[in-house]
N, C-alpha and C positions, 0 to 999 in steps of 0.2 A: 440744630446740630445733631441732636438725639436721631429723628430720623435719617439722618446722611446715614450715621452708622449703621443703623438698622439696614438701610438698606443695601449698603458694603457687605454686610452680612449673610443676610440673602443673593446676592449676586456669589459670593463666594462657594457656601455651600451647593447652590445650582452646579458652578463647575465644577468643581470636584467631584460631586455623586458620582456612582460608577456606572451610570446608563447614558452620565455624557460625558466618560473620559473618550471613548470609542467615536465620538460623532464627528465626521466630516464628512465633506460633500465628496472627495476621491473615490475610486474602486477599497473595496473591501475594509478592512476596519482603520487601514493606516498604510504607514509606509509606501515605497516606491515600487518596490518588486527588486532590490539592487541587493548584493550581498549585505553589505551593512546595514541598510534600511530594507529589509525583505517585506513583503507586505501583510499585514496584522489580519489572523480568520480568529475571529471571536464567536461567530455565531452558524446554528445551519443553513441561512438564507446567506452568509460568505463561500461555505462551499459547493453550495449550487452556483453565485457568481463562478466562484474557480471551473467549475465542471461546464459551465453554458462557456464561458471564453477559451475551453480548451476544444470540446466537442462541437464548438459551432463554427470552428475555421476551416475556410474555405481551402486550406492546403494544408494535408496532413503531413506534407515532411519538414517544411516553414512553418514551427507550430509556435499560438502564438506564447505559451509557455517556457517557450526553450531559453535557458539560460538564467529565469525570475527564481526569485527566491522565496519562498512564502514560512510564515511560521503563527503556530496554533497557540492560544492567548490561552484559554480556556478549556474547561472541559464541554463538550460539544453535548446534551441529552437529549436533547429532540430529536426523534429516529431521523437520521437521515437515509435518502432515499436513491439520491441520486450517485450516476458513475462517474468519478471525474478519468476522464481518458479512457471516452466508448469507444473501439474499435470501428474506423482503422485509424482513429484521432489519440495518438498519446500524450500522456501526461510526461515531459520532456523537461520539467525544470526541478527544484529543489527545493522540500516540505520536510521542515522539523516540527515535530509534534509535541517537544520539551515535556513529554511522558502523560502530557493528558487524556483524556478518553474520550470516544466517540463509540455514539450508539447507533450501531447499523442496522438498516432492515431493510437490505438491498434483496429483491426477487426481481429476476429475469431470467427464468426458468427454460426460455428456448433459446438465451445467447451464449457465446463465448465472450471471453476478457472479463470475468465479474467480480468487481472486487471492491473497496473505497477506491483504489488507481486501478480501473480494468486494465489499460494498455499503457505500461511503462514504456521508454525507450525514446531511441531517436533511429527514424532511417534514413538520414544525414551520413555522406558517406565519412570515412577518419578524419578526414584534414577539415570538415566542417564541425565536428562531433566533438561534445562536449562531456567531462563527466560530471553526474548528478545522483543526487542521493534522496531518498527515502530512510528517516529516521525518528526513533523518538515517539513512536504512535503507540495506542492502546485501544483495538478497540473491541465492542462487547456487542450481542446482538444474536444477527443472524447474516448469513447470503446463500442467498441462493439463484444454482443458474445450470447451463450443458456441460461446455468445456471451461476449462484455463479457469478456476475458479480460485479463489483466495483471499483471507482475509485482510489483508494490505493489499497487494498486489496479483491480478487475475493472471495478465500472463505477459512477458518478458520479450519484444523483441527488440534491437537496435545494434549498432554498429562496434566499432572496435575500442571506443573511449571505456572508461570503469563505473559501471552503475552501482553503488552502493546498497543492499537495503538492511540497516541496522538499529540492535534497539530498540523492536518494535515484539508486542505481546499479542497476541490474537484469544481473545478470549469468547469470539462469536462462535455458532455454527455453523459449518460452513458444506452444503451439499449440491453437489453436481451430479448430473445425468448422464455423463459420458466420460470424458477423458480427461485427464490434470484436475487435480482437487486437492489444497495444499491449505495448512491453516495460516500461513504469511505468502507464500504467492503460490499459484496453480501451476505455471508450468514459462520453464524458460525453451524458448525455439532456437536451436541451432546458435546462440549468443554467445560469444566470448566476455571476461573480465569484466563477469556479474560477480558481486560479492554481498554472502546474503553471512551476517554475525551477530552473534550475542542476542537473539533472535527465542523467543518462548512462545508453544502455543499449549494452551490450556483449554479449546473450546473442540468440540465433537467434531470430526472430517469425516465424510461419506460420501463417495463416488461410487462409480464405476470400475475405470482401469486408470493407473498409473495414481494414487490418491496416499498423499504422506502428510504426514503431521506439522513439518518444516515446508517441502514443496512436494510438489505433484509427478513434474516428469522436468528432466533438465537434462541440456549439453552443457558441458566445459564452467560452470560454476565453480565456485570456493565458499562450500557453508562450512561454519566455525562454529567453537563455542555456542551453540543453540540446542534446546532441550524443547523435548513432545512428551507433555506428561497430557496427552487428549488423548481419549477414544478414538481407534482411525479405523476403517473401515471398506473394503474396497471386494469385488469380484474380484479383479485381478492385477495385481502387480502394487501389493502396500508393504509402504512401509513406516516405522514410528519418525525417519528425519528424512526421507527418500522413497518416494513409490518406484520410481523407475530412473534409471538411470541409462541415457542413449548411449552409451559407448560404443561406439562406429570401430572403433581400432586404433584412433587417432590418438598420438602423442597428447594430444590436449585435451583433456576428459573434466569432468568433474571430479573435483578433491572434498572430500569429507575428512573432518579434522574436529577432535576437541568436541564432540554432540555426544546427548546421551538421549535414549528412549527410556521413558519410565510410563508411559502408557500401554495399552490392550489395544493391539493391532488385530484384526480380524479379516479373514479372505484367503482366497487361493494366492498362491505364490505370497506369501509373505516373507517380511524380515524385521529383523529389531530395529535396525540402523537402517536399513537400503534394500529393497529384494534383489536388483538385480545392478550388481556392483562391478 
């Protein structure tokens, strides 16, 4: 009888360990990918999964992302590497990061979209379109790339639904060679009823033109409550929460509200808040 127990014992503690709460045979660490059951990234070899099943679909506007829900267990320390949503494939569903960390050391020095999500969005016209959010992340490091660079988010296109990206601390550095260089996203294109809040970047930004502490270059956004207390740095057009701002004329612009700069902006045309507002 002694050894039954013993060996109940043994059986027990095996499951419980914490190297096999994570174990099943599914994608990623758990879950379905559904709002309630979103699917569990514990480790860097889950966001490479995530990044190979967004980047490897054969139809970039049927992404197979669109609509799952994914959510970060753990703090992530293995440099990861990989882009999840390489242009012109985006990352089109919804990742809470429940304030963990991730350590980047993204280099693709001659691309655009560089970022942990290079290509946010969906271009899914409205009545297919969905909204999806980006929340919750922290990450530390480095990236580096050309254009749309940023440390959540490289660079923003999709349709008329509401992209959210909040909550999220960039505390990598983050340098481009060309255009859009942002410490949480590089640069949104021509997008409506983006909303980037409550939003902190702490890690060094240095571009070329258009290169801000919060974002790079943006249409018709809503950044809030978000603070740039990094280094930013640009030839031309920086600023500490806005390097450029495209206002075309259009009733519908980008709104800035509630952001403070408490960092050292450096470059031609600069501004505290926004160069060109």
């Amino acid at each position: 009888m002694k050894n039954y127990f013993l060996m109940f014992a043994i059986l027990i503690a095996t499951v419980i360990t914490p190297q096999n709460i994570n174990a099943q045979t599914g994608p990623f660490g758990g879950g379905n990918g559904s709002e309630i059951s979103p699917f569990e990234i514990y480790t860097k070899e889950h966001l490479e999964e995530l990044a190979d099943s967004v980047n490897n679909c054969t139809d970039a506007i049927n992404n197979w992302s669109f609509g799952k829900y994914f959510i970060l267990m753990c703090d992530i320390n293995d440099s990861v590497t990989t882009i999840v949503g390489a242009f012109p494939k985006a990352f089109q569903g919804n990742f809470d990061g429940q304030n963990f960390q991730i350590n980047l050391a993204i280099d693709y020095p001659g691309s655009g979209s560089v970022g942990l999500f290079g290509y946010f969005g969906s271009t899914k016209l409205e009545a297919d379109d969905a909204s999806c959010y980006i929340k919750n992340i922290v990450v530390y490091g480095f990236v580096n790339g050309d254009h749309g660079v940023g440390g959540i988010v490289g660079h923003i296109n999709c349709y008329n639904r509401y992209k959210t990206i909040s909550n999220c601390i960039n505390m990598a550095n983050i340098n481009g060679a060309t255009n859009g260089v942002g410490g949480i996203v590089g640069g949104n294109n021509q997008t409506m009823n983006i909303i980037i809040t409550n939003c902190l970047n702490l890690g060094n930004i240095k571009g070329d033109n258009y290169v801000g502490g919060i974002i790079g270059y943006d249409f018709y956004s809503l950044i809030s409550h978000s603070i740039n207390a990094g280094f930013v740095k640009g030839n031309n057009y920086a600023g500490g929460i806005l390097g450029f701002n495209w206002d075309i004329g259009s009733s519908i612009k980008t709104t800035i509200t509630d952001c403070i700069n408490v960092g050292v902006v450096e470059g031609n045309a600069i501004g505290g808040i926004s160069e060109h507002e």
